[in-house]
C-alpha positions in Angstrom: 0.0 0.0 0.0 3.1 2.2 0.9 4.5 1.7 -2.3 1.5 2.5 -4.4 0.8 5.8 -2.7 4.7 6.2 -3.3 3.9 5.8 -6.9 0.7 8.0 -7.2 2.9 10.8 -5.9 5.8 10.3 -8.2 2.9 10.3 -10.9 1.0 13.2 -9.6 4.4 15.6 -9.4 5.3 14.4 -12.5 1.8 15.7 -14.1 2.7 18.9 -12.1 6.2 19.3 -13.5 4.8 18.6 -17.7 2.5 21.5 -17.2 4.8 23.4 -15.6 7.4 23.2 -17.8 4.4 23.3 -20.6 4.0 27.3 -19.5 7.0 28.1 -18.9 8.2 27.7 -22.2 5.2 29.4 -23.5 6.4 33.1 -24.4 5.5 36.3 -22.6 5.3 38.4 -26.2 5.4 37.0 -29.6 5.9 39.3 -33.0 5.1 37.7 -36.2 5.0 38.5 -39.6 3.2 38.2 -42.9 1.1 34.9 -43.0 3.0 33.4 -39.6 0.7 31.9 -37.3 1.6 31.9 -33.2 1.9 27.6 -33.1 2.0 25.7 -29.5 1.6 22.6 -28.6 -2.4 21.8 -26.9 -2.4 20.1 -23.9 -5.2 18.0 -22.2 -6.9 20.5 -20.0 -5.6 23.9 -21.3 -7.4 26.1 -22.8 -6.8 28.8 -25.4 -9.1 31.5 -26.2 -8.1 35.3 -27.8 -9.1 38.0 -25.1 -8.6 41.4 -27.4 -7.7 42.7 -30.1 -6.8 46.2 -31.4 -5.5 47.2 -34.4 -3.3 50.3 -35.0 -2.2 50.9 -38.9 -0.2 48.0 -39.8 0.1 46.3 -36.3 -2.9 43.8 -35.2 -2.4 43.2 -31.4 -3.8 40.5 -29.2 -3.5 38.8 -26.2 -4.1 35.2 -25.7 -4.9 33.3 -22.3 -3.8 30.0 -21.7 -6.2 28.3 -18.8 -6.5 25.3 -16.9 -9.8 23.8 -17.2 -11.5 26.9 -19.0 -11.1 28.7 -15.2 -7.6 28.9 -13.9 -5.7 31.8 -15.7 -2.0 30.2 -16.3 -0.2 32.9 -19.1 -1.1 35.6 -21.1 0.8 36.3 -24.3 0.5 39.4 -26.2 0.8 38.7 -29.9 1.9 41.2 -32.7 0.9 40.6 -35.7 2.3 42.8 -38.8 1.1 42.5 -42.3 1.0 44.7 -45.5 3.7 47.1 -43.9 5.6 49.7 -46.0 8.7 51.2 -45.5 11.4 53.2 -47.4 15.0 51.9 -47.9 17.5 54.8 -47.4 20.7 53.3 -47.5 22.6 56.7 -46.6 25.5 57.1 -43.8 24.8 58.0 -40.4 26.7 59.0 -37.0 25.3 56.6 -33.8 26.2 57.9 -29.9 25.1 54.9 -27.6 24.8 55.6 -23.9 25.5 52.3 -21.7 22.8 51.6 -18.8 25.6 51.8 -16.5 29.3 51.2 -17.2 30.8 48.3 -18.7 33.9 46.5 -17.4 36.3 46.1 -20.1 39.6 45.2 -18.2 41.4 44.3 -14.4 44.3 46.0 -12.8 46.2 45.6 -9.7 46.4 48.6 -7.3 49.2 50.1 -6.4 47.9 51.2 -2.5 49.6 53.7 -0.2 52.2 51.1 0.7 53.4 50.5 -2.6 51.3 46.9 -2.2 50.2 45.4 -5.5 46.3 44.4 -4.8 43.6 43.7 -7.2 40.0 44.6 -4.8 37.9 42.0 -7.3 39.9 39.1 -7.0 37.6 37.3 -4.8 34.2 38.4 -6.4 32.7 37.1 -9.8 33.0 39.8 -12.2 34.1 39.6 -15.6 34.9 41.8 -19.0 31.6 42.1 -20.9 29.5 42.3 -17.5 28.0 45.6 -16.8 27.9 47.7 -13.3 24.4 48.8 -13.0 24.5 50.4 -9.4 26.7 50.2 -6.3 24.7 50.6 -2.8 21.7 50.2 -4.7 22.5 54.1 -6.3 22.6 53.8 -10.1 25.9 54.5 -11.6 25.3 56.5 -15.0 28.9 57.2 -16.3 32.3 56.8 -14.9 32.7 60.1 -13.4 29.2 59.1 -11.5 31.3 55.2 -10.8 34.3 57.3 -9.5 32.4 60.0 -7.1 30.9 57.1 -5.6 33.8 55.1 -4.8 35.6 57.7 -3.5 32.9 58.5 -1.7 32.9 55.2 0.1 36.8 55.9 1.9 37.5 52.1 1.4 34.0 50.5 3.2 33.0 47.5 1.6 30.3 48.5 -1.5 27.5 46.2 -2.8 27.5 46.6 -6.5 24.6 45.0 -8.4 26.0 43.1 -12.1 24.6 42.4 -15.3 25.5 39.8 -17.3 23.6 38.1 -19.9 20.5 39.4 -19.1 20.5 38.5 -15.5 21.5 40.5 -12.6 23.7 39.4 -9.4 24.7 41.0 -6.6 28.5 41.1 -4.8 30.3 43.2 -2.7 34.1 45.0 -3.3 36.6 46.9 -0.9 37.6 50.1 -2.5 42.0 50.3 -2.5 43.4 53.5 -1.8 46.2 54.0 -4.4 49.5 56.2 -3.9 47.6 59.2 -5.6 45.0 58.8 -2.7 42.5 58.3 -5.0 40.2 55.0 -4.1 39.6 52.3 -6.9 38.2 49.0 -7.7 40.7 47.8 -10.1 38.4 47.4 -13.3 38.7 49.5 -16.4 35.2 50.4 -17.6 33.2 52.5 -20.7 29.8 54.8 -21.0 29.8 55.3 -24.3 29.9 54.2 -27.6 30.1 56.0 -31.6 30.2 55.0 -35.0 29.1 55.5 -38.5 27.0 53.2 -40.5 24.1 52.8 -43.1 20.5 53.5 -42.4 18.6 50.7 -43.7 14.8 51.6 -43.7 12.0 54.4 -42.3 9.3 53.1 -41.1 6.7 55.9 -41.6 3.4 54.9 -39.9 5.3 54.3 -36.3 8.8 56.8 -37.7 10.6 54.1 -36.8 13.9 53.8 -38.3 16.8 50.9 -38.5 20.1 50.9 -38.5 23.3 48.1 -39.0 21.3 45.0 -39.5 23.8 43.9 -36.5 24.2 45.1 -32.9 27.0 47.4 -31.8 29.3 45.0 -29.5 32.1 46.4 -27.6 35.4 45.5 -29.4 37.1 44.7 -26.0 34.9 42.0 -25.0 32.7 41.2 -28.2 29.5 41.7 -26.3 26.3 43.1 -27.2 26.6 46.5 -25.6 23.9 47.0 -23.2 22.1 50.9 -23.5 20.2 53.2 -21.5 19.6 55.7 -25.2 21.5 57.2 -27.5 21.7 59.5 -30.1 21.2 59.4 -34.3 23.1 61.9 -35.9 23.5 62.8 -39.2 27.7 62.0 -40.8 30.3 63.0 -43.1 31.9 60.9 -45.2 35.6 61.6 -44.8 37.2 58.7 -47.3 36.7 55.1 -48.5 39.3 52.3 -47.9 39.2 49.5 -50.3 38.8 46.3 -48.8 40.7 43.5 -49.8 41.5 39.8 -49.1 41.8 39.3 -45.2 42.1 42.8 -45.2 38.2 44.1 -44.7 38.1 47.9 -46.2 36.3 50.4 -44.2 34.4 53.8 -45.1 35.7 56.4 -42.4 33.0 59.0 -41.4 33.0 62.0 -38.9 29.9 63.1 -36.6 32.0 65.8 -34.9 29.6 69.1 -34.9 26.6 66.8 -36.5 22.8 67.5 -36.2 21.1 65.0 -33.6 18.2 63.4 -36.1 17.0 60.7 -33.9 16.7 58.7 -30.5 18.0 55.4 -30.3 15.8 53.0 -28.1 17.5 49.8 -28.7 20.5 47.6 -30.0 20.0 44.3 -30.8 21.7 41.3 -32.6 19.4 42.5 -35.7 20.6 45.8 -35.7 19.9 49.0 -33.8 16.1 50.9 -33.8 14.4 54.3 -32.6 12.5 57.0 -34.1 13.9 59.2 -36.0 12.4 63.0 -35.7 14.4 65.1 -38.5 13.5 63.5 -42.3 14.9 66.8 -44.5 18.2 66.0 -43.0 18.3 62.8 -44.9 16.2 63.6 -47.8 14.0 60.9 -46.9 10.9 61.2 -49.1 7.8 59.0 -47.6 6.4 58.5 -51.0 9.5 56.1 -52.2 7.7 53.4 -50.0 7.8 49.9 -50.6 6.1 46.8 -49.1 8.7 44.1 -47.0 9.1 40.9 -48.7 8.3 37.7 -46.7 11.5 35.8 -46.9 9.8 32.8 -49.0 9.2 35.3 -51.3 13.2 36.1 -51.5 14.8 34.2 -54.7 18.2 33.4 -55.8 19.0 35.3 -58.4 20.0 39.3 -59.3 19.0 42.2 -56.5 20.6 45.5 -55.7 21.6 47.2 -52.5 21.1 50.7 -52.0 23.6 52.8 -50.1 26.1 56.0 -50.1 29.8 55.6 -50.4 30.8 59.9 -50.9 31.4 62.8 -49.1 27.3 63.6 -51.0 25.9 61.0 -49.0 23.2 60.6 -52.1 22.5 56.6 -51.9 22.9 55.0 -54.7 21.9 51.5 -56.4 24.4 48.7 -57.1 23.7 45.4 -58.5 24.1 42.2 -56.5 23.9 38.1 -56.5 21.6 36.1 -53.7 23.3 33.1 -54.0 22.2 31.4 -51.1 18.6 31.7 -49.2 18.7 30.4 -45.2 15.1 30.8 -44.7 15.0 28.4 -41.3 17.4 31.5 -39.8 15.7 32.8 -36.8 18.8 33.4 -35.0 21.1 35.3 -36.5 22.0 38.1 -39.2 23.3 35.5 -41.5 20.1 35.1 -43.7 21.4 35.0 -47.2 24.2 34.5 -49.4 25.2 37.8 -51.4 27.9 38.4 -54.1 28.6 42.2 -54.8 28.5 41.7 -58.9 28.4 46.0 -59.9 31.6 46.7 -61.5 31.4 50.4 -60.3 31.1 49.5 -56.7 33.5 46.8 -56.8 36.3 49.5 -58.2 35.9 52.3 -55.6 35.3 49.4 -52.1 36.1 45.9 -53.2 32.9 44.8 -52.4 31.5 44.9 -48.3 33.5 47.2 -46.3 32.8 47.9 -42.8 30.1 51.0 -42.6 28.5 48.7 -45.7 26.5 47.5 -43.1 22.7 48.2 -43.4 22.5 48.8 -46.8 18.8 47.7 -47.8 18.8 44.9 -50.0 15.8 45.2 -53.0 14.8 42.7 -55.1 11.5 42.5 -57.6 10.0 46.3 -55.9 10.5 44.9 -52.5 12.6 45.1 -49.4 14.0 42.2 -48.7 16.7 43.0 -45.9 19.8 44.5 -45.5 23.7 43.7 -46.0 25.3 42.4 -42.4 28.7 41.1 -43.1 31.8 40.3 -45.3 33.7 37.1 -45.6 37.5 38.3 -45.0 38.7 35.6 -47.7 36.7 37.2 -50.7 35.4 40.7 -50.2 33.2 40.5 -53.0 30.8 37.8 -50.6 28.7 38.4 -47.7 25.8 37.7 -46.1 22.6 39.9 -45.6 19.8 39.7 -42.6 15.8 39.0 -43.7 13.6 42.0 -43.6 11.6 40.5 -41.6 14.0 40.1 -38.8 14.4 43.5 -38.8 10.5 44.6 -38.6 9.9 42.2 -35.8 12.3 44.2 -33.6 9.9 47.4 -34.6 7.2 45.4 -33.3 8.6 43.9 -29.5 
């Protein structure tokens, strides 16, 4: 008898875990595009039913509650749906000032204290290049001058600094060294900010959205994703155009000293970097040269052109290009396609993809189909470009 009620137990925790496991796997938020459907797996006694729905231009919102037994509420998922949307490539150069959410640790140092004592103050807590300082003593540090003041501030007491890394936050705590210019430190090297030039891919005119890169800004000291509080689109100057070459990947070198701010930037993710942009004269950017976003099955191998600004005129400009290679099972990276840089003219004056390259909006058959991510060093001439759709999700979360 012992044994059995053992056994219903096991069985019963085990039911509990499948449907635990079941919603927690289930997303919060879900963006889709075109004709994709939001698919889940049904379950015996959950329940599905759509709650509300609001539509606003080109974005159909709804949320969707997940029950047990048609009575317990177990999830809600709010579900972005975008079809039919427009926008207008641009393909023109552009200065981008990102502003960390907090500092970010980008090298260790030992101490030299008061007695001429070597010490490093984070050798015994977890902290690591790439991770980012988002407040010490539960104040929010918002540049180093902000990180300094407050360990100075602390005349060597033991602080509790809070850590991000990954997208998940820890706490530990760090004993300030007084160095021989009686200044107190922790040791670690860290950054606020970020800038750069690059190639606006699209407007987005209903939401005045626009996108940047088709990549994220990582920091080239620890090749993470840098993590930002805002930042700042600005308009550039082209200053010259290096010509890439094999393993040696050419560049175009821009300027955004004294530069108009035309834009916020919200975000900067692995498919680029988003915000809204508030000044279109700047840019010449003309509404009416709209065009729909291609779903990717709709993306063929075969000719397409990329669309972007290489002079000190900054007037984009189309070139002729190759898809060679369509990955349309990518969801998780900026690798979509295959693309060969075929226009003689372009190939002359950058070798093919150069770094500031990057966003140029890819168009094939009237549509937007994405935008050019990267170059393979061993043949400038090839690189891969990111799905529009990729890119219009990130609009949407």
């Amino acid at each position: 008898m012992k044994k059995i009620k053992i056994m219903i137990a096991i069985i019963f925790l085990f039911i509990i875990y499948i449907y635990v496991a079941y919603i927690t796997v289930i997303p919060n938020s879900v963006v889709l595009f075109g004709n994709e459907s939001f698919n889940y797996k049904k379950l015996i006694g959950i329940t599905v039913s759509e709650t509300q729905k609001t539509m606003n231009d080109n974005y159909n919102v709804s949320n969707m509650e997940f029950k047990l037994f048609g009575q317990v509420l177990l999830k809600n998922t709010n579900i972005t749906k975008i079809e039919d949307i427009e926008v207008v490539p641009v393909g023109k150069i552009i200065g981008l000032k990102l502003y960390t959410d907090g500092v970010l640790v980008v090298g260790k140092s030992e101490i030299e204290d008061i007695n001429n004592n070597l010490i490093k103050p984070y050798e015994n807590i977890d902290i690591k290049e790439g991770d980012t300082i988002l407040s010490i003593n539960e104040e929010k540090v918002e540049s180093i001058d902000n990180l300094k003041e407050i360990v100075n501030e602390s005349k060597g007491k033991d602080l509790n600094i809070t850590v991000l890394r990954n997208g998940s936050t820890f706490t530990s705590n760090i004993t300030p060294i007084q160095s021989k210019n009686k200044d107190y430190k922790l040791g670690l090297w860290v950054k606020d900010a970020a800038t750069g030039v690059g190639t606006m891919t699209f407007y987005e005119p209903n939401s005045k959205s626009f996108a940047v890169l088709g990549h994220g800004i990582t920091d080239n000291d620890t090749d993470t994703l840098i993590s930002i509080d805002y930042g700042e689109l600005v308009t550039s100057r082209v200053i010259s155009v290096q010509k890439g070459e094999i393993e040696n990947p050419g560049e175009i070198r821009g300027t955004i000293l004294n530069q108009q701010t035309i834009g916020t930037v919200q975000k900067n993710t692995q498919f680029g970097i988003y915000g809204n942009l508030d000044n279109l004269t700047s840019l010449n950017i003309d509404s009416s040269n709209k065009m729909k976003v291609a779903s990717r099955d709709e993306i063929k191998v075969g000719e397409a052109t990329i669309l972007c600004s290489i002079d000190s005129s900054n007037k984009a400009k189309e070139y002729s290009i190759e898809i060679e290679k369509v990955y349309l099972d990518n969801d998780y990276n900026n690798k979509s396609m295959l693309i060969r840089i075929t226009d003689k003219e372009l190939i002359e004056k950058t070798g093919g993809i150069i770094r500031g390259l990057s966003g140029a909006p890819i168009i094939q058959n009237g549509k937007f189909v994405g935008a050019v991510t990267n170059v393979l060093v061993s043949n400038p001439e090839i690189g891969y470009g990111i799905f529009g759709d990729l890119m219009i999700k990130e609009i949407g979360k």
